[in-house]
C-alpha positions as CSV (number, residue, x, y, z in Angstrom):
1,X,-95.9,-8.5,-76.1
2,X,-94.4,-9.7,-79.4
3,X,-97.1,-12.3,-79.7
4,X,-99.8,-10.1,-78.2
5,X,-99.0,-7.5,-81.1
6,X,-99.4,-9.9,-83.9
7,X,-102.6,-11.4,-82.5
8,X,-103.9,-8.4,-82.3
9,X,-103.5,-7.2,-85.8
10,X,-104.7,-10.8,-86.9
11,X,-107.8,-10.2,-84.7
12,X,-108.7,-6.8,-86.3
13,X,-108.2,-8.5,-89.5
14,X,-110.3,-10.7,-89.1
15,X,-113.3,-8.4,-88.0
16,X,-112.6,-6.2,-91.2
17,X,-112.8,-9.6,-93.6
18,X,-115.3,-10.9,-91.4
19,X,-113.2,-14.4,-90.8
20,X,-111.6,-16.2,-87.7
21,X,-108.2,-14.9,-86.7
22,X,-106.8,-18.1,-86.6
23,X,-107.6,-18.3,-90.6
24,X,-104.9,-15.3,-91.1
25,X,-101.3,-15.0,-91.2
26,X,-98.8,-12.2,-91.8
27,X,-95.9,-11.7,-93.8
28,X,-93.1,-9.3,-94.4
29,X,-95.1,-8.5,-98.1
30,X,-97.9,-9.8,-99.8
31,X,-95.9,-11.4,-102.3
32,X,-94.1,-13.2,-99.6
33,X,-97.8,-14.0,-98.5
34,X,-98.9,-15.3,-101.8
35,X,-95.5,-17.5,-102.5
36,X,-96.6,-19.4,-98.9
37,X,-100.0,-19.7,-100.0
38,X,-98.6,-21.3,-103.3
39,X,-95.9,-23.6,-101.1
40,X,-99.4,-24.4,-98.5
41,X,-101.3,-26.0,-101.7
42,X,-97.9,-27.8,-102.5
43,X,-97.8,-26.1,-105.7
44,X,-94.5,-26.5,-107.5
45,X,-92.5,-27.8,-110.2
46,X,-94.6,-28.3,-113.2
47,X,-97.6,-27.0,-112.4
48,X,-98.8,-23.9,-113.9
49,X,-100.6,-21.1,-112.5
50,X,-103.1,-18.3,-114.3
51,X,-102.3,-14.7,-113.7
52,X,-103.4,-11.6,-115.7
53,X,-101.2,-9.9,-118.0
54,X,-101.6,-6.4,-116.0
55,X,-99.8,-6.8,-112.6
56,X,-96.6,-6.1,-110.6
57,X,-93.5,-8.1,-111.1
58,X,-94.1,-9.2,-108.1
59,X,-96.6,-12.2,-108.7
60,X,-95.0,-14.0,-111.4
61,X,-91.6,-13.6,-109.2
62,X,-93.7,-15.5,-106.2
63,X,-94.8,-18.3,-108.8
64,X,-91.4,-18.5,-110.7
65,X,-89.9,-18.7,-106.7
66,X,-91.8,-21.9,-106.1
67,X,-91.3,-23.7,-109.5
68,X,-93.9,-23.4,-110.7
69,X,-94.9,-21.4,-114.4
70,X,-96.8,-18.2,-114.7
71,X,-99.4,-18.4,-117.5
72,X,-100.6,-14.8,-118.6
73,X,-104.0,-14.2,-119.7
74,X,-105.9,-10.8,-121.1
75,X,-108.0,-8.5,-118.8
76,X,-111.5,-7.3,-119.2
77,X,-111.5,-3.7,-121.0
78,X,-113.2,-2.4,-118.4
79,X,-112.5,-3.4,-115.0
80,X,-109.0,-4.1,-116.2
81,X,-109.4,-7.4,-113.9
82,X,-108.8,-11.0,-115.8
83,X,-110.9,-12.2,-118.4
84,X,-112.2,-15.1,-116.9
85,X,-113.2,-16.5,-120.3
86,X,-109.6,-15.9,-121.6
87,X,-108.3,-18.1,-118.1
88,X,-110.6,-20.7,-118.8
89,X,-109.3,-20.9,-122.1
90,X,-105.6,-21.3,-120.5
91,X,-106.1,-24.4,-118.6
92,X,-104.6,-27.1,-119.2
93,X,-104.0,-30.7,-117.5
94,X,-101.1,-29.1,-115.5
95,X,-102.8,-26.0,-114.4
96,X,-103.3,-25.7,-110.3
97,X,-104.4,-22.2,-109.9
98,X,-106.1,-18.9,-111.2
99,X,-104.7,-15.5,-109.4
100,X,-108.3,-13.2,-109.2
101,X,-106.5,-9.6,-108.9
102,X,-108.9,-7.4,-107.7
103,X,-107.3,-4.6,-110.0
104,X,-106.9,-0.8,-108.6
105,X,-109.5,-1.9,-105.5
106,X,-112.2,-3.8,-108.1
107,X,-112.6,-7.4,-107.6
108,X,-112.5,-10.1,-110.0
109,X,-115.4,-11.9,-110.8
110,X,-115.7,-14.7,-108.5
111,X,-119.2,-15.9,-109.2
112,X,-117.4,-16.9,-113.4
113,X,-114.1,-17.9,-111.8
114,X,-115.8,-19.9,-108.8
115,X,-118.2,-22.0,-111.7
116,X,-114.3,-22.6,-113.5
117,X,-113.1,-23.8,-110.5
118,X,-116.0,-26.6,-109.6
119,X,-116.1,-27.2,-113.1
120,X,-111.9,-27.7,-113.1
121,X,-110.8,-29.0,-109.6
122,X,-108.5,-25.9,-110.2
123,X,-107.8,-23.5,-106.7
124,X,-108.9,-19.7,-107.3
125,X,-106.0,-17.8,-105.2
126,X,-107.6,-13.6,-104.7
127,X,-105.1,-11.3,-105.2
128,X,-106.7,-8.7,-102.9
129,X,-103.1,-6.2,-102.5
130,X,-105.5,-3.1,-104.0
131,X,-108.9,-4.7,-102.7
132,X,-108.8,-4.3,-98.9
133,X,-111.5,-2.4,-97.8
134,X,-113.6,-3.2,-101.1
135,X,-116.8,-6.1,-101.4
136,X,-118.0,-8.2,-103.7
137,X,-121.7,-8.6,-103.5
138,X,-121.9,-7.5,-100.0
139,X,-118.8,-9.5,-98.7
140,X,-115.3,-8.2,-97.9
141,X,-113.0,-8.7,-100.8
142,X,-110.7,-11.6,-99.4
143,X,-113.5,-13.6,-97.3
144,X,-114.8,-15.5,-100.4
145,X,-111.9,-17.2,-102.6
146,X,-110.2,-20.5,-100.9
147,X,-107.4,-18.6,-100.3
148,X,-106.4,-14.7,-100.6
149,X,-103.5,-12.5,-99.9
150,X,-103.3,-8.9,-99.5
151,X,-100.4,-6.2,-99.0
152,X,-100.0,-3.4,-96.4
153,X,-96.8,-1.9,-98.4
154,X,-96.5,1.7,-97.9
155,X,-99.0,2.4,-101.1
156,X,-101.8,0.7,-100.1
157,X,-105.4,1.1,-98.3
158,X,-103.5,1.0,-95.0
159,X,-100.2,0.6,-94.8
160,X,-97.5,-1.0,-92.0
161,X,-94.5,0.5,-94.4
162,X,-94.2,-3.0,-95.8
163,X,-95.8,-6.0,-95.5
164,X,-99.0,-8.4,-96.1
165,X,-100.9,-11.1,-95.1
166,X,-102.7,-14.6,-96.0
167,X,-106.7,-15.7,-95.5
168,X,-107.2,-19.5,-95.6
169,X,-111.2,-20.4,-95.7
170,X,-109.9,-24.5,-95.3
171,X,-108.6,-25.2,-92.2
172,X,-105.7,-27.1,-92.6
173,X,-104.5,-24.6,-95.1
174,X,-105.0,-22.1,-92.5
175,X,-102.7,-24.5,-90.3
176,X,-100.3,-25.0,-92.8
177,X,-99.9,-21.1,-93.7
178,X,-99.5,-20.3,-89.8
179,X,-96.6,-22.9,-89.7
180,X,-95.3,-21.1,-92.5
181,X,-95.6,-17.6,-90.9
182,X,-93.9,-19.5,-88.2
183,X,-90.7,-20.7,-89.2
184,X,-90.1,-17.6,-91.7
185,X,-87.5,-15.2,-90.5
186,X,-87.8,-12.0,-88.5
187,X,-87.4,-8.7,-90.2
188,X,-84.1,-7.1,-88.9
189,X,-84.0,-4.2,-86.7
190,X,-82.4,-1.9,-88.5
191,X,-85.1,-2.6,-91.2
192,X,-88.3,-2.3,-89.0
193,X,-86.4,1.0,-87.8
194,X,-86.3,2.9,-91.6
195,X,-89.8,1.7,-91.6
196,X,-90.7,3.5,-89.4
197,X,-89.3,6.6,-90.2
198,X,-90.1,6.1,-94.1
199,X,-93.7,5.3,-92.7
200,X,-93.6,8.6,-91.0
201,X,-92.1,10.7,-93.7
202,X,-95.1,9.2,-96.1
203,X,-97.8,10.2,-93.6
204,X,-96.7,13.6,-92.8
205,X,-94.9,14.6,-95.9
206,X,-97.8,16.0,-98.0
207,X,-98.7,14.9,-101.6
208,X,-97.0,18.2,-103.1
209,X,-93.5,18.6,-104.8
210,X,-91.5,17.5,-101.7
211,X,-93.4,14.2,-101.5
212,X,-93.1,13.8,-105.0
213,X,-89.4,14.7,-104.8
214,X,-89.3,12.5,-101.8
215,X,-90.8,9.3,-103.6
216,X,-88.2,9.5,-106.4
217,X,-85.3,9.3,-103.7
218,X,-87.1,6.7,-101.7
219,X,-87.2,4.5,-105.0
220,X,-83.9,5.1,-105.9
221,X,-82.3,4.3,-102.8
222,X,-84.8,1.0,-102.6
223,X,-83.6,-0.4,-105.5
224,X,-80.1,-0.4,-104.7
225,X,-80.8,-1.5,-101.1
226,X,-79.6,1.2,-98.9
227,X,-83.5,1.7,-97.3
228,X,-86.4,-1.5,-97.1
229,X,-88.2,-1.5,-100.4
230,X,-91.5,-3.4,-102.0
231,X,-89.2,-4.5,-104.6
232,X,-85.1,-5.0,-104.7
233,X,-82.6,-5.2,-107.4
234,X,-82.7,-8.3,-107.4
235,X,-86.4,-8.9,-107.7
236,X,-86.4,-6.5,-110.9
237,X,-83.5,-7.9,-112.7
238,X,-84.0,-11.8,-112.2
239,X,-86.1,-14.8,-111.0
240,X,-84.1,-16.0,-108.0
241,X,-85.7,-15.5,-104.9
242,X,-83.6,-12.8,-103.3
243,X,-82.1,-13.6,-99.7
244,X,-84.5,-13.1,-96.6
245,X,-87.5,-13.0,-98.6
246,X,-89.1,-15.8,-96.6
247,X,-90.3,-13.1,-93.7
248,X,-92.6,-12.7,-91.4
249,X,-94.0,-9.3,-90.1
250,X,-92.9,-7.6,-87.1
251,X,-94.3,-7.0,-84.1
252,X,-93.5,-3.2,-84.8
253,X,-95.4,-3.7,-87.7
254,X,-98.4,-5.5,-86.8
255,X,-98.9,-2.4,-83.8
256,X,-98.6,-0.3,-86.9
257,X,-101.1,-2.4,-88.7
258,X,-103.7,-2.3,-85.6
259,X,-103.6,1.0,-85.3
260,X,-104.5,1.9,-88.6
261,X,-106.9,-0.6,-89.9
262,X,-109.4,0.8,-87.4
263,X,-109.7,3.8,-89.9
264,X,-110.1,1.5,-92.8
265,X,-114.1,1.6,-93.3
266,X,-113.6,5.7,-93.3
267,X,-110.6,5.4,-95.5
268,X,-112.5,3.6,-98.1
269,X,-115.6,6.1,-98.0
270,X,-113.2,8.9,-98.6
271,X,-111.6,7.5,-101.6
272,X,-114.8,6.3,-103.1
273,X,-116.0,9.9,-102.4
274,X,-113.0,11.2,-104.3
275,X,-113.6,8.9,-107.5
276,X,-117.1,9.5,-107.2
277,X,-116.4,13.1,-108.3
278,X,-114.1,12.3,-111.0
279,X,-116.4,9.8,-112.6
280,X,-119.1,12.2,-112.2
281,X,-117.2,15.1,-114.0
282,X,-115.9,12.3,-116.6
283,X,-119.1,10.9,-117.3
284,X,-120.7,14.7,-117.7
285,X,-118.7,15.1,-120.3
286,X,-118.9,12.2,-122.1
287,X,-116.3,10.0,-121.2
288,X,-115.5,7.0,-119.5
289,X,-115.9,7.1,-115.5
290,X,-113.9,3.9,-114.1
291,X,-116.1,0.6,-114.4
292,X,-117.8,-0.4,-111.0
293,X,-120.2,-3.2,-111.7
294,X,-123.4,-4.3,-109.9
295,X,-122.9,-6.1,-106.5
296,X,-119.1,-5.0,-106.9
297,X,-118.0,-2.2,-104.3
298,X,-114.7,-0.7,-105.4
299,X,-112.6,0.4,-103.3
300,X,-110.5,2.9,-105.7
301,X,-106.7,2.0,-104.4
302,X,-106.3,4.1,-107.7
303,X,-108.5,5.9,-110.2
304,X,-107.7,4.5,-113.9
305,X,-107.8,6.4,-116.7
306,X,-107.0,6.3,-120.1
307,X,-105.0,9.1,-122.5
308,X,-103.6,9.4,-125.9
309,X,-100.9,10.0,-124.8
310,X,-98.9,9.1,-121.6
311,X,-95.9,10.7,-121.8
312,X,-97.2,14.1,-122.7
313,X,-100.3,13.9,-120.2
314,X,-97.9,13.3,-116.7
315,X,-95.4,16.0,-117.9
316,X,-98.7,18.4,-117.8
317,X,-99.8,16.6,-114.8
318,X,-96.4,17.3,-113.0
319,X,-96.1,21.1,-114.3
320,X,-99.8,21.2,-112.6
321,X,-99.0,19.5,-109.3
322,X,-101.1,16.8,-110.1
323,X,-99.9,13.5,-108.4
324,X,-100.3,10.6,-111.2
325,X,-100.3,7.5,-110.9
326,X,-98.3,4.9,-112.9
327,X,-99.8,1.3,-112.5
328,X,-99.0,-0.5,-114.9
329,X,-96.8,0.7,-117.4
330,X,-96.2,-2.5,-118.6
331,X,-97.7,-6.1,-118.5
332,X,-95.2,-6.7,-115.4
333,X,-94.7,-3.5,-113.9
334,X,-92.5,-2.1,-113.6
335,X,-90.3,-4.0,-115.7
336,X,-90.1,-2.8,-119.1
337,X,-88.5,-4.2,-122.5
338,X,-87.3,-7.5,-121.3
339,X,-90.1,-10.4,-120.6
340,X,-88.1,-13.3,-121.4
341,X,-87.0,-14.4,-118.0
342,X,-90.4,-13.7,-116.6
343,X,-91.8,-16.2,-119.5
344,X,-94.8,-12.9,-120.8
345,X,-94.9,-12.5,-124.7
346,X,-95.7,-9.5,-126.1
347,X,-98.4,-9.8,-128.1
348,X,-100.1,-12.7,-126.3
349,X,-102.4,-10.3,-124.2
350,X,-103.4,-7.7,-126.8
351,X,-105.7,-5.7,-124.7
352,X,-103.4,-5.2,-121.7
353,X,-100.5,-4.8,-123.7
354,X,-102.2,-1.5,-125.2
355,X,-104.1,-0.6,-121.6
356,X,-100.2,-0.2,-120.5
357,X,-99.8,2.4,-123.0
358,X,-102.8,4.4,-122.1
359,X,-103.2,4.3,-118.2
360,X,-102.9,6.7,-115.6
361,X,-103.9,6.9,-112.3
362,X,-105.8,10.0,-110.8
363,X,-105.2,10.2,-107.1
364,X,-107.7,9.2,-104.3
365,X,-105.5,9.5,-100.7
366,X,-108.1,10.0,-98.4
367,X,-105.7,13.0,-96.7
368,X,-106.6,15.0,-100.3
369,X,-108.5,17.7,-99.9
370,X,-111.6,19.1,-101.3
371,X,-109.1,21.8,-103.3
372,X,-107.5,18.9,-104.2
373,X,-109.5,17.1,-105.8
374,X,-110.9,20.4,-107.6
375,X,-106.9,21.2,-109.0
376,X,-107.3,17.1,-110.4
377,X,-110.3,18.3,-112.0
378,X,-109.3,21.4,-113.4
379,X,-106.4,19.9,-115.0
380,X,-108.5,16.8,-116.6
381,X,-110.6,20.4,-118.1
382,X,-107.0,21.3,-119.8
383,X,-106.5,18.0,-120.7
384,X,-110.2,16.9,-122.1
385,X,-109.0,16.2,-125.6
386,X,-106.5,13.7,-124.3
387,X,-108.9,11.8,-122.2
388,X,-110.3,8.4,-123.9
């Protein structure tokens, strides 16, 4: 049964990237994922690895974990995903890897980073933890790159309450990733057990004041370790890899995971349904609908938008029941005033540095309704003179 469960969920997968099973493995978090992926390629000590300046703390922790350095780059203005000519511009003799984060459900540019790569010997690693579900010139984000990684943590295109996975295209990276996901620990009991119920609470619990109210609690207790959480204490406040990070999924968990990624195809059409009307009410009035390039199917994780001014738009947006977004209030998110450790410079990546000022994110849960989304649009009518 325990085996059964996880082969299943790497089967369905599979069909959903359009890749063997046997090329997947699954973690206790996509971070976890992507630090296995890094320890696969042997990448560690002096090496350095490309990322761009707009993500979660949680990727520069992974590369810091296994020695190696993080190397921040800008992002496109648009796409907010890396500017490929700003990471070709980074390497260096030492460099191993480029990190392609497919940004809010939009993926990088692979055909630009793919050329770097062949012209480099340099290994492009797809951050895909907001592109499942989305395609990149009419393949699966995750079935292109040598190596990807994704996350099914509890805010995500389909979610297992925490947890990720790994895709190898090579073989023997797929071999070495599965020993990996072999020898890592089991989640405890007690932990797939509050997953369960916060998994519940999250699916049943509206997207209203009480699940706002909710959310707040859940984070607070996270962070100081009373209930499972994407990121601990210890994961905010330093650069050691916190204790039992090495973990694999559950079996709970991958049952979780099979049951839900059969909805994934109609997830993604309702969220892209959902943006769809914001960037046509944007764009009528003369603004900036999110960027969605030819070839590039985005699959809207989040909706980005940029105001004058934060603060003073997600007070109204609260006041309105309007559920905001905040990825990525700052270059590392969610860390904020202290980059040192984490080796970013302010000021080095100009254009994300000021994107992390602006940006909000309109909501796109496929359980919204259609008065839903209307109350999202009525409040972007109050707020038109704040919209960039």
């Amino acid at each position: 049964m325990t085996v059964g469960g996880r082969d299943l969920f790497r089967a369905r997968i599979g069909e959903a990237i359009g890749v063997s099973p046997s090329r997947v493995s699954l973690f206790a978090k996509g971070r976890v994922a992507l630090y296995a992926i890094l320890k696969a390629l042997d990448i560690g000590p002096g090496d350095e690895v490309i990322l761009p300046a707009f993500t979660c703390v949680a990727v520069p922790n992974a590369i810091l974990y296994s020695g190696a350095r993080p190397i921040y780059v800008d992002i496109d203005p648009l796409t907010y995903t890396i500017d490929t000519a700003a990471a070709e511009a980074a390497i260096t003799p030492r460099t191993r890897a480029i990190l392609a984060q497919n940004t809010f459900g939009l993926s990088s540019d692979l055909d630009a980073l793919g050329a770097i790569a062949a012209r480099t010997d340099v290994q492009i690693i797809d951050d895909c933890t907001h592109g499942l579900g989305g395609q990149y010139h009419g393949r699966p984000n995750g079935s292109i790159a040598p190596a990807s990684f994704f996350s099914t943590q509890w805010s995500k295109t389909i979610s297992t309450g925490l947890g990720g996975f790994a895709i190898a295209r090579d073989d023997a990276l797929a071999v070495r990733l599965r020993e990996l996901e072999e020898t890592a620990a089991e989640p405890t009991t007690m932990s797939v057990a509050l997953l369960r119920v916060l998994l519940f609470g999250l699916e049943h619990g509206g997207h209203g004041v009480v699940f706002r109210n909710g959310r707040a609690l859940y984070r607070r207790l996270s962070r100081i370790g009373v209930v499972p959480s994407s990121s601990s204490r210890d994961e905010l406040e330093g650069v050691t890899m916190p204790k039992g990070f090495m973990a694999r999924l559950s079996p709970s968990q991958a049952r979780s995971g099979v049951a839900r990624i059969g909805h994934l195809a109609g997830q993604v059409r309702r969220r892209r349904a959902i943006a769809e009307r914001y960037s046509g009410w944007l764009s009528g009035h003369g603004l900036t609908a999110a960027a969605e390039p030819a070839g590039f199917v985005h699959a809207y994780l989040r909706y980005p938008l940029r105001v004058s001014d934060r603060p003073d738009f997600v007070s109204a947006a609260g006041r309105a029941g309007v559920d905001l977004g905040d990825w990525f209030v700052s270059p590392i998110h969610p860390v904020v005033g202290d980059f040192e450790r984490w080796q970013y410079h302010p000021g080095s990546a100009p254009i994300a540095d000021r994107t992390c000022l602006e940006i909000v994110n309109l909501p796109t849960n496929p359980s919204m309704s259609d008065r839903d989304v209307e109350r999202v649009i009525a409040f972007l009518g109050q707020q038109v003179a704040s919209i960039q």
